[in-house]
N, C-alpha and C positions, 0 to 999 in steps of 0.2 A: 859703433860706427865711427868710423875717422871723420876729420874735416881738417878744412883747411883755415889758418885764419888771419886775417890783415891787420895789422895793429898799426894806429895812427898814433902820430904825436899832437894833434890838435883834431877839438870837436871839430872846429872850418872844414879839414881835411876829410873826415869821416862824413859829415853832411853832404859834401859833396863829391864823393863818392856814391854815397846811397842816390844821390840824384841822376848821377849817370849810368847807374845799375839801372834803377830803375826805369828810364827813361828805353832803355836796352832791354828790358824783359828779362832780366839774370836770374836766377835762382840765387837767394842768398839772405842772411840774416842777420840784423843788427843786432849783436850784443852785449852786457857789459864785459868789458876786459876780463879776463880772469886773472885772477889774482896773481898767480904765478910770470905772469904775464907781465912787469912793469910798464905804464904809459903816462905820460902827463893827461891824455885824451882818457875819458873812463867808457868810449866805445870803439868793439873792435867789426870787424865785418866776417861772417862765419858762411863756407861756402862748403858745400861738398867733394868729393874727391874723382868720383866716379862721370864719365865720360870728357873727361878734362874741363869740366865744368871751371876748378879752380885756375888750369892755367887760361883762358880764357878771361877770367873773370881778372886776375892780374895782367895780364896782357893790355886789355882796355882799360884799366886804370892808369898804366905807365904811359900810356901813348895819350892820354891826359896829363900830362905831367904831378900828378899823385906819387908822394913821397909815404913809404911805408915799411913794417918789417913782417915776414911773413915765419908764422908756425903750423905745424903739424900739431891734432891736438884729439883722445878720442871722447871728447866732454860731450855731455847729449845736446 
């Protein structure tokens, strides 16, 4: 299965993120970065692809002003 996934450059960022995810009801999961993946942050936010879950999910991050970089990725 594909996903999609947000890489931060600091834990701050990724914390809060997940709290406005959460706070939203998002589908989505906090994992470590993957390796491949360079980040000073060692979490990344992992979201699915299907029904534009992920652009949604990016969408309300940026309109937080959340700074991030995004991959395609098909890891389980």
């Amino acid at each position: 299965m594909q996903y999609h996934l947000l890489i931060f450059e600091s834990s701050h960022q990724v914390m809060r993120a997940d709290h406005i995810l959460m706070q939203q009801g998002m589908k989505f999961d906090l994992i470590p970065t993957p390796k491949q993946f360079s980040s000073d942050c060692g979490l990344s936010i992992r979201c699915g692809l299907e029904k534009g879950e992920a652009e949604a999910i990016v969408q309300l991050l940026l309109s937080h002003g959340l700074k991030f970089r995004e991959a395609d990725s098909d890891m389980p």
